[in-house]
C-alpha positions as semicolon CSV with decimal commas, in nm:
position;residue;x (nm);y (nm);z (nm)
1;X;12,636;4,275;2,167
2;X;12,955;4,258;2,400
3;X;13,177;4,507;2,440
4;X;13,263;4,412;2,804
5;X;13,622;4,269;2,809
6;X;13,844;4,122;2,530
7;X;13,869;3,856;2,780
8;X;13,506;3,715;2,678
9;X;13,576;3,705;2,328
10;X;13,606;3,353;2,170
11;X;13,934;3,132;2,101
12;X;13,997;3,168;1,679
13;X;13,936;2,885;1,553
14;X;14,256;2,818;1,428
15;X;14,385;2,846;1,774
16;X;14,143;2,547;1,832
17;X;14,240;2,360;1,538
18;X;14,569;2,344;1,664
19;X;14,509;2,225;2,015
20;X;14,326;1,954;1,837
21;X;14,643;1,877;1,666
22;X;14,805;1,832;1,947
23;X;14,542;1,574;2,102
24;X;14,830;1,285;2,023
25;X;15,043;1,148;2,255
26;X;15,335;1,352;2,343
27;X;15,581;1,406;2,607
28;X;15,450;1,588;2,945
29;X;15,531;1,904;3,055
30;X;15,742;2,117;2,829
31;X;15,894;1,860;2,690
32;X;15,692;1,805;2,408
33;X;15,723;1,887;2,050
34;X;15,545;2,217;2,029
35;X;15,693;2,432;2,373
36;X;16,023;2,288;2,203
37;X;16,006;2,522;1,923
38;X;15,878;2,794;2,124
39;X;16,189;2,951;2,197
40;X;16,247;2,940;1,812
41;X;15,978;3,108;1,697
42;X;15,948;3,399;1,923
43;X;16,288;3,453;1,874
44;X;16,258;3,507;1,490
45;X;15,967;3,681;1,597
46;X;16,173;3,957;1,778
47;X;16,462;3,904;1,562
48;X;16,685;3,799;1,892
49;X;16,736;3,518;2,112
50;X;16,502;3,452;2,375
51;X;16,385;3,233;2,566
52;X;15,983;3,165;2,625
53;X;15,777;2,996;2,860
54;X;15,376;2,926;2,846
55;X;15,180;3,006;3,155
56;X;14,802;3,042;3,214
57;X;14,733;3,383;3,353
58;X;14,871;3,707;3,256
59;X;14,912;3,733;3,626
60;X;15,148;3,455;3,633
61;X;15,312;3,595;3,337
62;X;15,395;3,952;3,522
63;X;15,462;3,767;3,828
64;X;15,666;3,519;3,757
65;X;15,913;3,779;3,598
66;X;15,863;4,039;3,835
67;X;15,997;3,791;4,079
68;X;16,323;3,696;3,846
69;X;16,396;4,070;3,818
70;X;16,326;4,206;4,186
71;X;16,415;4,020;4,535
72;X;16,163;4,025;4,840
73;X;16,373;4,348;4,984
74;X;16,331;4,538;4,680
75;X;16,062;4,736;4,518
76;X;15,923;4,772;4,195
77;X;15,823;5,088;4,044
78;X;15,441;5,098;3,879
79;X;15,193;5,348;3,777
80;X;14,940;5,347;4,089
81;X;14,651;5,222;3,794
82;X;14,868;4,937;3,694
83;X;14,772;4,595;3,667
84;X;15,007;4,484;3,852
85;X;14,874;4,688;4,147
86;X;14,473;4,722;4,131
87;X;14,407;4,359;3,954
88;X;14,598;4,118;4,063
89;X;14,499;4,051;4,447
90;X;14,860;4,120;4,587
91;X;15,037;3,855;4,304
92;X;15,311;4,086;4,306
93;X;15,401;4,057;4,697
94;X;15,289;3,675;4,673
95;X;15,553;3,586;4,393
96;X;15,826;3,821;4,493
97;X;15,770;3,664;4,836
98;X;15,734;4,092;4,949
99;X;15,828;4,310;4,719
100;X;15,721;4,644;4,748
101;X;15,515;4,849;4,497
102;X;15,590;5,279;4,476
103;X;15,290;5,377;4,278
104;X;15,318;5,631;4,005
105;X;15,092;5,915;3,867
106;X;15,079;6,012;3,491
107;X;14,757;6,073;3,291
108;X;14,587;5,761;3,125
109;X;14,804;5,496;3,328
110;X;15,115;5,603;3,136
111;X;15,442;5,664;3,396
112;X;15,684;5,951;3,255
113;X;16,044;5,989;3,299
114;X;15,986;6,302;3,545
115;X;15,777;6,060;3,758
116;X;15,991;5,764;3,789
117;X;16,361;6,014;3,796
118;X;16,165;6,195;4,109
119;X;16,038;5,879;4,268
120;X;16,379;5,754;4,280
121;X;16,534;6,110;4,396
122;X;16,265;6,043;4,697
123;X;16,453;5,760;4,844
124;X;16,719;5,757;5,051
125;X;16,981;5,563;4,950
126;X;17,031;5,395;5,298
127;X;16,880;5,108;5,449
128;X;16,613;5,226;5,637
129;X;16,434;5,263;5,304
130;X;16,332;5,022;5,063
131;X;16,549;5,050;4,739
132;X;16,415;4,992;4,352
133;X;16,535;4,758;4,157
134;X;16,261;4,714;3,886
135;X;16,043;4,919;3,654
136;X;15,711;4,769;3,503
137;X;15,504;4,955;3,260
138;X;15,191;4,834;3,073
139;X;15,157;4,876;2,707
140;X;14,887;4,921;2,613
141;X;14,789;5,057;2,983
142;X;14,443;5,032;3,161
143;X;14,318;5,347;2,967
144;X;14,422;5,237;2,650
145;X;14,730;5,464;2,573
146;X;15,050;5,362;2,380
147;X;15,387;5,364;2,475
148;X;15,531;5,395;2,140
149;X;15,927;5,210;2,062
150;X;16,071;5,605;2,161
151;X;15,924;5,635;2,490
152;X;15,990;5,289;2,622
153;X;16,367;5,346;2,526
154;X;16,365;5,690;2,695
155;X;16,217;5,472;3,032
156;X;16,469;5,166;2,937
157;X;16,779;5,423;2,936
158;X;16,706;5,527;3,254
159;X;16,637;5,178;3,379
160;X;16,992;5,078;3,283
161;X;17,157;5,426;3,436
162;X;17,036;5,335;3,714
163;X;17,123;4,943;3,787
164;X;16,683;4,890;3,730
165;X;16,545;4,585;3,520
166;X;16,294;4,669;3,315
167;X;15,948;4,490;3,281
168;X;15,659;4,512;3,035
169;X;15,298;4,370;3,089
170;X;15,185;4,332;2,708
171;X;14,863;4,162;2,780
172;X;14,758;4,441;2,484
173;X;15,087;4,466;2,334
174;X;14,972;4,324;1,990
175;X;14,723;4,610;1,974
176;X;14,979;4,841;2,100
177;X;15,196;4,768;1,766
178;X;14,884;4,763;1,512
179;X;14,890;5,106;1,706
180;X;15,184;5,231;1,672
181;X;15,302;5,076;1,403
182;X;15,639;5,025;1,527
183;X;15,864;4,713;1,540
184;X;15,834;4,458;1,811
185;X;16,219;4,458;1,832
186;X;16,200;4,806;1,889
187;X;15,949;4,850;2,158
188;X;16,103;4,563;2,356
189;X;16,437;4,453;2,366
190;X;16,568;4,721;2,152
191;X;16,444;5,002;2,402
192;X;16,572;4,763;2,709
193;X;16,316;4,568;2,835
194;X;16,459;4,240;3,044
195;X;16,108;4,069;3,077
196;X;15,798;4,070;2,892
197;X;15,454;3,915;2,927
198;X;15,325;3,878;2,564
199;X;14,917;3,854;2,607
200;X;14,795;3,633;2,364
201;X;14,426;3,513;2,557
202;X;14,285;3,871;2,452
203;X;14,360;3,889;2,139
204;X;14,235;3,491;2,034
205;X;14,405;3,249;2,234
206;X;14,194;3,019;2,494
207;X;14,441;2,972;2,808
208;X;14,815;3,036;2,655
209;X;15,003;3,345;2,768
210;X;15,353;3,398;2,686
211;X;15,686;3,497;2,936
212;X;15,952;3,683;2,708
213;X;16,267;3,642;2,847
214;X;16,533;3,887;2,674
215;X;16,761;3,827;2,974
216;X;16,771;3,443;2,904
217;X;17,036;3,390;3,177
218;X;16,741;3,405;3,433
219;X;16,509;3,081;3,278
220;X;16,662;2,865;3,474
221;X;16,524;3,040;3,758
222;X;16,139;3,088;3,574
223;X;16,171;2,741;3,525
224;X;16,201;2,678;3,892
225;X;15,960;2,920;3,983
226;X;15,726;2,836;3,724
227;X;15,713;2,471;3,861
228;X;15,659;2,624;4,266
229;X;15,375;2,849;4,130
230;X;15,197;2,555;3,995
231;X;15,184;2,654;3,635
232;X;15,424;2,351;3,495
233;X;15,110;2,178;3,347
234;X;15,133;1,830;3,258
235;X;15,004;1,846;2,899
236;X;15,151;2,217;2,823
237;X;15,187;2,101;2,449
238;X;14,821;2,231;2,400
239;X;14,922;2,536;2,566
240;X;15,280;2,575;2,362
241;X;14,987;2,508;2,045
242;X;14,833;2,792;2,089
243;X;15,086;3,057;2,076
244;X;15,265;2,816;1,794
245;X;14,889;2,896;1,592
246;X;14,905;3,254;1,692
247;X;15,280;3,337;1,526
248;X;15,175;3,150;1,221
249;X;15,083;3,432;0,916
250;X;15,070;3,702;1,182
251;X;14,736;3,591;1,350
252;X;14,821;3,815;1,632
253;X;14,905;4,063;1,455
254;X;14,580;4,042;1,201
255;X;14,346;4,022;1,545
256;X;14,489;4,321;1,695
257;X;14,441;4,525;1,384
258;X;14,061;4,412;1,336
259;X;13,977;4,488;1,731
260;X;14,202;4,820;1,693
261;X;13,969;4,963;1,368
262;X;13,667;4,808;1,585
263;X;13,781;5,037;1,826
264;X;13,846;5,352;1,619
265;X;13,480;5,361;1,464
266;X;13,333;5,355;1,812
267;X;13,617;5,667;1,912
268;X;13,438;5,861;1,606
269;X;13,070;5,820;1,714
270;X;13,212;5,920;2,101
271;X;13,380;6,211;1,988
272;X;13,410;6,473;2,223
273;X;13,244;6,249;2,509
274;X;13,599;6,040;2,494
275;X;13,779;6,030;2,827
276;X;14,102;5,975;2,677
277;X;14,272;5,910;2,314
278;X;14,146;5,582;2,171
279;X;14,478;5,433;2,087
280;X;14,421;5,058;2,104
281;X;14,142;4,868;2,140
282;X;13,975;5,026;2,501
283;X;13,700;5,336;2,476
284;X;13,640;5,539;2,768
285;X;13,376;5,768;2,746
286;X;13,129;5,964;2,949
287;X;12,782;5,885;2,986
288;X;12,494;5,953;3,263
289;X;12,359;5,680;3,471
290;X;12,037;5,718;3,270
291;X;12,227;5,721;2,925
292;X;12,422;5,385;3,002
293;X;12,104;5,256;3,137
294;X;11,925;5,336;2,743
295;X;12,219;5,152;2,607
296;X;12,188;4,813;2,821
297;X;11,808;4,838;2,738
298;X;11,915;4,839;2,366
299;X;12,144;4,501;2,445
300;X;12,515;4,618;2,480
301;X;12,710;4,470;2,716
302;X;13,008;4,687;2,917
303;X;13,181;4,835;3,225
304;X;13,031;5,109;3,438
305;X;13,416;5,267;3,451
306;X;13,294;5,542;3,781
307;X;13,066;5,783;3,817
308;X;12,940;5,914;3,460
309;X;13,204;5,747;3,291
310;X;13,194;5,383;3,104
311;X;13,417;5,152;2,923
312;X;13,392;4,985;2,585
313;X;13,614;4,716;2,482
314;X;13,640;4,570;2,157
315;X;13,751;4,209;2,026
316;X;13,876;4,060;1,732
317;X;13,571;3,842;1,642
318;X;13,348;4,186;1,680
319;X;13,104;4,178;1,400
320;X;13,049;4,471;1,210
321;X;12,701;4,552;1,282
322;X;12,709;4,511;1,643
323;X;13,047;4,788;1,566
324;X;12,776;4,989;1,338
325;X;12,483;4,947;1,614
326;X;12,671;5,058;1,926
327;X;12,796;5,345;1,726
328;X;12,463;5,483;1,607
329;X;12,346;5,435;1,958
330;X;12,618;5,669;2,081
331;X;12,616;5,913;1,857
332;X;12,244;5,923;1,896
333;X;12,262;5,972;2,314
């Protein structure tokens, strides 16, 4: 009964189906007939033109447009429990080629307006200090919290005020929108965000992530760096596949919604033990050494979060009696 990470949970099978459709001879790289109709599809998807590109990682996916929207003398503005900063092994500095980070507070990984307008107050606008020149958020963050279409386009007008590109890790964002229930157009591009990496390995996918780029003067340059970070693979039609499978009926979409309720039915068995609103498809709740201990001895699977605190995190394949078990076993603590 896992409730570790999302990232253990199986490919969908139609997800597999398709990369077996796509065992034919093609041509290599992106090329191929399936990353050709990429850019087509995600743009009807967000109902504007864009221009996507499959990588691997989620890493790579941040990275690689982190590096497009900031240069090595720059910095990048973050919350201080971002991905970006406590999961990625310095990615950000690697790719940028040194980049700075200026690490945000704001409760449940969420960055306000007040902290990013008083971050940027802090610096001297000389060059003895290093100047912004990006803004990254995470939706839905490390706690599980939402940025819904209105905030991100509060953050997005100050981005463009203030000559700052604008950058979204989504590696949740499909649960963000069962969320929220806003439109995709309206919690990306809409509300000003330049770059976005769309997580798809979460939420179903095997190894495809998707780079959004809204900006599409600057794929010429992913491209490039793409290729120098080693993520141009030579078959990338089974990766293009994937996120082709995913867009098709709203799979994304449907998964996202099934780990979300997952999610919620767990948040009602917590109740007041919950560490912060359950908003997506992460649960943080208290629990003693000894009480975590009781549920591992009763087969669940998950994070020890710090002290007296854990984290649950469901999946779309969850079935509903492991849900129902690790529910009763909470409420019972």
């Amino acid at each position: 009964m896992r409730f570790f990470s999302d990232n253990a949970a199986p490919a969908h099978p139609r997800v597999l189906e398709a990369i077996a459709a796509a065992n034919r001879l093609d041509t290599a790289y992106d090329g191929d007939d399936w990353s050709r109709r990429l850019d087509g599809a995600l743009s009807d998807l967000f109902a504007t033109e864009v221009r996507a590109f499959w990588v691997t990682t989620g890493t790579a996916a941040n990275c690689l447009a982190l590096a497009a929207l900031c240069p090595p003398y720059r910095a990048i503005l973050c919350h201080k429990d971002a991905h970006i900063e406590v999961d990625e092994a310095g990615a950000p500095g690697f790719f940028t080629a040194g980049a700075k980070l200026i690490l945000l507070d704001g409760d449940g990984a969420k960055i306000t307006l007040h902290a990013v307008a008083a971050a940027c107050d802090g610096i001297r606008k000389d060059v003895h200090q290093v100047q912004p020149a990006a803004i990254s958020i995470t939706n839905a963050t490390e706690y599980g919290l939402v940025y819904c279409a209105a905030e991100v386009a509060r953050i997005g007008e100050f981005a463009k005020e203030h000559g700052l590109a604008l950058h979204m890790d989504g590696a949740r964002l499909a649960n963000a929108l069962a969320s929220s229930g806003d439109k995709l157009a309206d919690m990306t591009w809409r509300a000003g965000v330049d770059a976005l990496s769309f997580g798809f390995v979460k939420n179903g996918g095997l190894n495809s992530e998707a780079l959004i780029l809204f900006r599409t003067e600057l794929a010429d340059e992913i491209a490039v760096r793409r290729k120098l970070a080693g993520h141009l693979l030579s078959k990338g039609r089974y990766l293009a596949a994937q996120l082709l499978a995913m867009l098709e009926n709203d799979l994304w979409l449907d998964n996202a919604r099934a780990s979300n309720a997952a999610a919620q039915a767990l948040a009602k068995a917590a109740a007041d033990r919950l560490l912060y609103p359950v908003e997506a498809n992460e649960v943080f709740l208290r629990a003693t050494a000894e009480e975590s201990a009781r549920l591992r001895a009763m087969g669940f699977d998950f994070y020890d979060w710090g002290p007296g605190e854990i984290r649950l995190v469901t999946s779309w394949d969850q079935h509903g009696s492991a849900i129902d078990s690790l529910a009763a076993a909470i409420a019972g603590l």
